[in-house]
C-alpha positions in Angstrom: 0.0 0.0 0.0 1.2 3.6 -0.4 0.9 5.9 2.6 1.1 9.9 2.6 2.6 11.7 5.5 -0.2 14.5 6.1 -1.2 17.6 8.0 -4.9 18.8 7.2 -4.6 22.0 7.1 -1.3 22.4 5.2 -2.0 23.6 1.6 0.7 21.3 0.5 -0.6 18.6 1.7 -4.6 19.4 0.6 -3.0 19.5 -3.0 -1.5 16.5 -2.8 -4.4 14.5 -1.2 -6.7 16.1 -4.0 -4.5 14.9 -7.0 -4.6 11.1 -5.3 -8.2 11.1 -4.4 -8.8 12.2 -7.9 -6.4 9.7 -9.6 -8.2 6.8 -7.7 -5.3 6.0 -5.7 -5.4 4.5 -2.6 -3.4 5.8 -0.1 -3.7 5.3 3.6 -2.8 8.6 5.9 -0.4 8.9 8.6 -1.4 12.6 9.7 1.7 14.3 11.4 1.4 16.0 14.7 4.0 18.6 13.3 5.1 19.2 16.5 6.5 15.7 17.5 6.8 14.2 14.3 7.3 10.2 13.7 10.7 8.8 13.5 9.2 6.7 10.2 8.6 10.6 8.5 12.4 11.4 9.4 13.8 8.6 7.9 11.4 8.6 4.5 12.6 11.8 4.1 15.4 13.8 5.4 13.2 17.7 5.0 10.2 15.8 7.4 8.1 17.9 5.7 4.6 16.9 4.9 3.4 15.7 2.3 5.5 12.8 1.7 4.2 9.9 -0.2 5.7 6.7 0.5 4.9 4.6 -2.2 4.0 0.3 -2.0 7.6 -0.1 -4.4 9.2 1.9 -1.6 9.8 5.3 -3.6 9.8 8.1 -1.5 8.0 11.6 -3.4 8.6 14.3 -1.0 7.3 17.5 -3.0 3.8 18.2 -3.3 3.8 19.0 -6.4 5.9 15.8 -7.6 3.4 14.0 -5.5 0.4 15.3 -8.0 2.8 14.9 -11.2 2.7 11.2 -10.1 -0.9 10.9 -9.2 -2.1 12.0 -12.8 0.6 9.9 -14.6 -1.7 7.1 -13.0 -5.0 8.4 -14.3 -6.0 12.1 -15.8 -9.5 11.3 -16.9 -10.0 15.0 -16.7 -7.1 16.2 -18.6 -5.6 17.8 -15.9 -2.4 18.5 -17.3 -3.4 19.9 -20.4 -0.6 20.1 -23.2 -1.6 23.0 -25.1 -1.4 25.1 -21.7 1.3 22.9 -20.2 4.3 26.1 -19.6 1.7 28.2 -18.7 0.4 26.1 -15.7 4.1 25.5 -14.2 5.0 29.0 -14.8 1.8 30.0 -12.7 2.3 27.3 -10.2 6.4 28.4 -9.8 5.3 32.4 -9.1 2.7 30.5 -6.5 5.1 28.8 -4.6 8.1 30.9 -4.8 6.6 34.3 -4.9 3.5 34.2 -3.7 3.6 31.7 -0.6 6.0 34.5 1.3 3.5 36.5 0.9 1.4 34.5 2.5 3.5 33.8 5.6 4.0 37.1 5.8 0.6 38.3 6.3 -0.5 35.2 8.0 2.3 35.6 10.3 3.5 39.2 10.6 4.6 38.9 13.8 7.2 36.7 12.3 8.2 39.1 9.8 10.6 42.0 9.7 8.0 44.2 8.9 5.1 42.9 11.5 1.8 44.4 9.6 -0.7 42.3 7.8 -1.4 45.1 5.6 2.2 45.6 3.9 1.8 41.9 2.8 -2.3 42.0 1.4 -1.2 44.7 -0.4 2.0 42.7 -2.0 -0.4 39.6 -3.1 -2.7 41.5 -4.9 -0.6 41.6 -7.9 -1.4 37.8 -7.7 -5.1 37.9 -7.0 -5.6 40.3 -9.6 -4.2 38.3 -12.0 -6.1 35.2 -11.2 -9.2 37.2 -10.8 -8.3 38.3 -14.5 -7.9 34.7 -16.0 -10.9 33.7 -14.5 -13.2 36.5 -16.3 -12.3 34.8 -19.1 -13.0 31.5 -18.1 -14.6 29.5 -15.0 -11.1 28.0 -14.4 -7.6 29.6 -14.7 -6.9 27.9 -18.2 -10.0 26.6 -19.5 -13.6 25.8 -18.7 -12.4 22.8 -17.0 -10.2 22.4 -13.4 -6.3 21.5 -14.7 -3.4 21.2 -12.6 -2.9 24.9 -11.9 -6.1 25.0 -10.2 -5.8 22.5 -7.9 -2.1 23.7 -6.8 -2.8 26.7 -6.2 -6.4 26.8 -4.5 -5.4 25.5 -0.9 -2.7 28.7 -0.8 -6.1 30.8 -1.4 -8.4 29.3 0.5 -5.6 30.1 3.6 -5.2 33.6 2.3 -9.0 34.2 2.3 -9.2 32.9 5.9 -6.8 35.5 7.2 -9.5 38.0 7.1 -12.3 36.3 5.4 -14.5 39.4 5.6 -12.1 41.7 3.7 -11.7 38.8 1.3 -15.4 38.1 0.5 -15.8 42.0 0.0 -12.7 42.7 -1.9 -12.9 43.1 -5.9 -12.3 39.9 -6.8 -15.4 38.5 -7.6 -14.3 35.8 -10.1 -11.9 34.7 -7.6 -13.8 34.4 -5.1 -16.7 32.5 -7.1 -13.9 30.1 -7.9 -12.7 29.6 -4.6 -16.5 28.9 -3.2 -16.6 26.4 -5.9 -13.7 24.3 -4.9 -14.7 24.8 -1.2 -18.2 22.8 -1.4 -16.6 20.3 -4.2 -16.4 17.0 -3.2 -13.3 16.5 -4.1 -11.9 19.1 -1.5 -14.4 17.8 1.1 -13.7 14.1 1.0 -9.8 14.9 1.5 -10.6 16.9 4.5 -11.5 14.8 7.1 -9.8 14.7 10.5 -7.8 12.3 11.7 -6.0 11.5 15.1 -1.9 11.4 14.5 -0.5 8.6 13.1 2.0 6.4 15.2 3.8 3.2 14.6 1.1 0.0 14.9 -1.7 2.1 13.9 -4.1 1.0 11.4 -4.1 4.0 8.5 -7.5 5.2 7.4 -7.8 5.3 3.8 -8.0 8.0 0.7 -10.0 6.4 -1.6 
């Protein structure tokens, strides 16, 4: 069996679990207690980061995004990774993860930050939202009419930007965006990879994504 190192709430790992659950894979979940992690995670993989997928051959996939490369290798009945947009969808994804997760920590976290106010960072990402907000007026997902790669990736990072302030969010100018991220909230795709599970720890019987 494979088995995925988890945290719920990480948007790393909610990517990651959506790409398997929509592959068909099944996959049994060792959530992480981040905070007193499992020796197994530390020797999978040296970063003991989640998500890390452990699969049944014994290959370890310890990027998220490697981790839904793999998943629709298996099966992309919905054309995730579509071909004629396929740059366009890494090149979106990259800016997400490099560029705009910081962001993202930063407002989530200012206290962390050199800078320690909320607002300095909101006002960084909305180069980002804009431009999503823009793709999406001319189309109900970022690169068609249909989810792709690009939209899974990237939703979790704004459903946890949105829930920084949710009210400024949900009255802010992106409309488009924000009809998109509703959608994915009450899909069951999202919902069925978001149940809660106690920690994992050796002996345990993992619950399954299916």
């Amino acid at each position: 069996m494979h088995y995925l190192y988890s945290f719920r709430r990480c948007p790393y790992a909610i990517r990651a679990r959506m790409a398997l659950k929509y592959a068909g894979i099944e996959v049994g979940i060792r959530e992480v207690k981040l905070s007193d992690k499992p020796i197994e995670l530390i020797m999978a993989s040296a970063k003991a980061t989640v998500p890390v997928l452990v699969t049944d051959s014994g290959k370890v996939i310890d990027q998220s995004l490697d981790i839904m490369l793999w998943a629709i290798e298996q099966s992309d009945r919905d054309n995730w990774l579509k071909p004629d947009s396929h740059q366009q969808i890494f090149n979106i994804i990259q800016y997400n993860d490099f560029e705009f997760k910081p962001i993202l920590d930063g407002y989530k976290y200012p206290q962390k930050s050199g800078v320690g106010d909320p607002l300095f960072y909101r006002k960084q990402a909305l180069v980002f939202l804009d431009e999503l907000n823009a793709k999406l007026l001319n189309s109900q997902y970022l690169f068609s009419d249909n989810p792709c790669l690009a939209d899974i990736a990237i939703f979790p990072f704004i459903r946890q930007f949105c829930m920084v302030d949710k009210d400024w969010f949900m009255q802010s100018q992106f409309n488009r965006l924000i009809y998109w991220l509703e959608f994915f909230l009450e899909s069951p795709l999202f919902l069925s990879v978001m149940k809660k599970y106690s920690p994992w720890k050796a002996g345990d019987k993992e619950p399954l994504l299916s």
